[in-house]
C-alpha positions as CSV (number, residue, x, y, z in Angstrom):
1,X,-11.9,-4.7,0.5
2,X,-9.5,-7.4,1.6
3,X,-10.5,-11.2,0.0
4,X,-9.5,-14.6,0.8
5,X,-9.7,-17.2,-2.0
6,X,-8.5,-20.4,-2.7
7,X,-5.2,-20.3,-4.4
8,X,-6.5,-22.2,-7.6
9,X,-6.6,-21.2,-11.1
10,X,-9.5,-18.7,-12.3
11,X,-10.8,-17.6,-8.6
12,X,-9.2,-13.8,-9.1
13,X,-11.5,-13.4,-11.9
14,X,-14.4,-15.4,-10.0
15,X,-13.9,-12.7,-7.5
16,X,-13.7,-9.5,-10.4
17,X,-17.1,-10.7,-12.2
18,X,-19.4,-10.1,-9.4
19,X,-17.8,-6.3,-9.1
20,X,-18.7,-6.0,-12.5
21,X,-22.1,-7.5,-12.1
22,X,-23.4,-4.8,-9.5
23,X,-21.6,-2.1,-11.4
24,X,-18.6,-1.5,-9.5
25,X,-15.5,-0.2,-10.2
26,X,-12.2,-1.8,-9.9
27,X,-9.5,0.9,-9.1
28,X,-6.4,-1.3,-8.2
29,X,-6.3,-5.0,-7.4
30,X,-3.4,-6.2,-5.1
31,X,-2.2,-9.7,-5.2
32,X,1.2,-10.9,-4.2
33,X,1.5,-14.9,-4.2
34,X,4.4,-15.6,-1.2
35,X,6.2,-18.7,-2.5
36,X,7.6,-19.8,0.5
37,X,4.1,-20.1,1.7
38,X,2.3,-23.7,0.8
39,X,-1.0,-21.9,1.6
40,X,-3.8,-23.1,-0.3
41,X,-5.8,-19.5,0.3
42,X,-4.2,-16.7,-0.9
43,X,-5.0,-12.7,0.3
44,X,-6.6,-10.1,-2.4
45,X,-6.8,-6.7,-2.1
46,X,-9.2,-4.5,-4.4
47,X,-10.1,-1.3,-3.9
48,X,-13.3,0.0,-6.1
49,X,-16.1,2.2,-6.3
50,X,-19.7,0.5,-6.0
51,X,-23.2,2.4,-6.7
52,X,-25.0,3.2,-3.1
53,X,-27.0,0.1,-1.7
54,X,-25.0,-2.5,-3.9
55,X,-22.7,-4.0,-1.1
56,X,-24.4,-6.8,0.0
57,X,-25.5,-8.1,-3.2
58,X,-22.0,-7.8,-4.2
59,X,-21.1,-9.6,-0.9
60,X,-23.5,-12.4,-1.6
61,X,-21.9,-13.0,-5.0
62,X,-18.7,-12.9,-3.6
63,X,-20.0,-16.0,-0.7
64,X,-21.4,-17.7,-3.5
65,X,-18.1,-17.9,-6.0
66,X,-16.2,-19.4,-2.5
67,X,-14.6,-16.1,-1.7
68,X,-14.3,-14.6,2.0
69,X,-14.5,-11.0,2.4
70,X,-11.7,-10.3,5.4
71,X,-12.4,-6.8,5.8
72,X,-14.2,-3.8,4.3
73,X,-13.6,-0.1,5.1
74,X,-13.3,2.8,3.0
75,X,-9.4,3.6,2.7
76,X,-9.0,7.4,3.4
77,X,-5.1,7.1,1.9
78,X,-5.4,6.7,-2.0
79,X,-2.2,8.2,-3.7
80,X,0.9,5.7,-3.0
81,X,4.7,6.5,-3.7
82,X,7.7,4.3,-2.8
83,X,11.0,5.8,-2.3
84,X,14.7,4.9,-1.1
85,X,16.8,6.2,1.1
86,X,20.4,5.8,1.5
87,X,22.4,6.5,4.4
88,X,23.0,6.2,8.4
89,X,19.4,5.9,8.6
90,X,19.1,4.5,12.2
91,X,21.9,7.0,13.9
92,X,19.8,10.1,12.3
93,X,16.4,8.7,14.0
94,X,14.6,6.9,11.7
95,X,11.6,7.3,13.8
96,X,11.7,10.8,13.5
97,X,12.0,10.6,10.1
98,X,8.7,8.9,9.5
99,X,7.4,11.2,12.3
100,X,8.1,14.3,10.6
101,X,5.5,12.6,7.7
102,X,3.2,11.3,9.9
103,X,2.6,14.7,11.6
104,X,0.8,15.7,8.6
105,X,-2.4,14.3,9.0
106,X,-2.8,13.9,5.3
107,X,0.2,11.4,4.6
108,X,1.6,8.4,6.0
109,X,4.5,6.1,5.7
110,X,2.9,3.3,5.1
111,X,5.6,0.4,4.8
112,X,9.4,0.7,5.7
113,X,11.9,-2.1,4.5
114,X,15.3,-1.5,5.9
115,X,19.0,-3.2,4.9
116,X,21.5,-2.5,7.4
117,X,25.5,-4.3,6.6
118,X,26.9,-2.9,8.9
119,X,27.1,-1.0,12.0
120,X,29.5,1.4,10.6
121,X,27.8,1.0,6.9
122,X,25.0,2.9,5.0
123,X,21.7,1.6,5.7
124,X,19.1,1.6,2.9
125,X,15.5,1.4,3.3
126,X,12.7,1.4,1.0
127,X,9.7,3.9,2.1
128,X,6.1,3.7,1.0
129,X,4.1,7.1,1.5
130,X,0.6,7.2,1.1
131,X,-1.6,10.5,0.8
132,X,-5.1,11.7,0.9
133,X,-4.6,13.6,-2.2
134,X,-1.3,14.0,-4.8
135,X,-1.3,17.5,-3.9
136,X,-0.5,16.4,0.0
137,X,2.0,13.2,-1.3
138,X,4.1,15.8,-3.3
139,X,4.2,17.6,0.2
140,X,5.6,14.7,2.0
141,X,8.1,14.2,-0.6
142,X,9.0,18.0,-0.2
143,X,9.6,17.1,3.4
144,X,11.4,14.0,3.2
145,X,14.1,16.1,1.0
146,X,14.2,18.8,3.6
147,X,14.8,16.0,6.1
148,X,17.6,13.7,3.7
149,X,19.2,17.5,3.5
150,X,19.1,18.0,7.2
151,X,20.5,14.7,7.8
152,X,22.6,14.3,5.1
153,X,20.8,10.9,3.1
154,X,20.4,10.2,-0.2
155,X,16.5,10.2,-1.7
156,X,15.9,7.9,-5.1
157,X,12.4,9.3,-6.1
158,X,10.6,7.4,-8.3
159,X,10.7,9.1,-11.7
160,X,6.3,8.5,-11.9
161,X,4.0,11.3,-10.3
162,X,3.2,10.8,-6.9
């Protein structure tokens, strides 16, 4: 569930109660304030688990603390891991890098920041893969290495589970 609130003190937790009112669960809440922005809304993401029939008593509460609901859906991709990658990243295809991921039907790269210096430099980008299950993000990891290998590039894993 994407939110917008107003970028005030206390609406975050005006926006958690009413989960917790119709029993929801709150998995992961995603809030990153841009301060170069002089917004005065500001974009939440939650994802939770809420007991059959209670969404729109949940989104009434939600209307009635000043909070927009932006978008629901049910997010198929639920295990996240962010990675870097060091090395001529764009003459080795990038594209194909993040193909050979995407291919799998069960994992995605979901975000790619890159840092190029140079033509003639190392590029390094930071990777997000998401996965339907941690079983399938170890998978993608396993075939980013296979890929780094083949294309000679460094992988920093992150030293959690996927």
């Amino acid at each position: 569930m994407k939110l917008e609130m107003k970028d005030q003190p206390g609406q975050l937790v005006a926006a958690l109660k009413p989960i917790s009112t119709v029993g929801g669960n709150i998995i992961a809440v995603i809030h990153q304030r841009e301060i170069s922005t002089a917004a005065e809304t500001l974009d939440v993401q939650i994802v939770l688990e809420l007991p059959e029939g209670r969404l729109n008593t949940l989104l009434e509460l939600l209307r009635e603390q000043g909070v927009s609901v932006v978008r629901i859906g049910e997010e198929r991709l639920l295990y996240e891991c962010t990675l870097i990658m060091i090395g001529h990243l764009m003459h080795t295809d990038l594209s194909d890098t993040v193909d050979q991921i995407d291919r799998t039907g069960s994992a995605e790269v979901t975000e790619l920041s890159l840092v190029m210096p140079a033509i003639d430099s190392p590029s390094s980008a930071r990777i997000t893969i998401r996965s339907t299950t941690r079983a399938e993000a170890k998978k993608a990891i396993e075939i980013l290495r296979g890929v780094a290998k083949q294309k000679n590039l460094l992988i920093i894993e992150p030293l959690e589970e996927a």
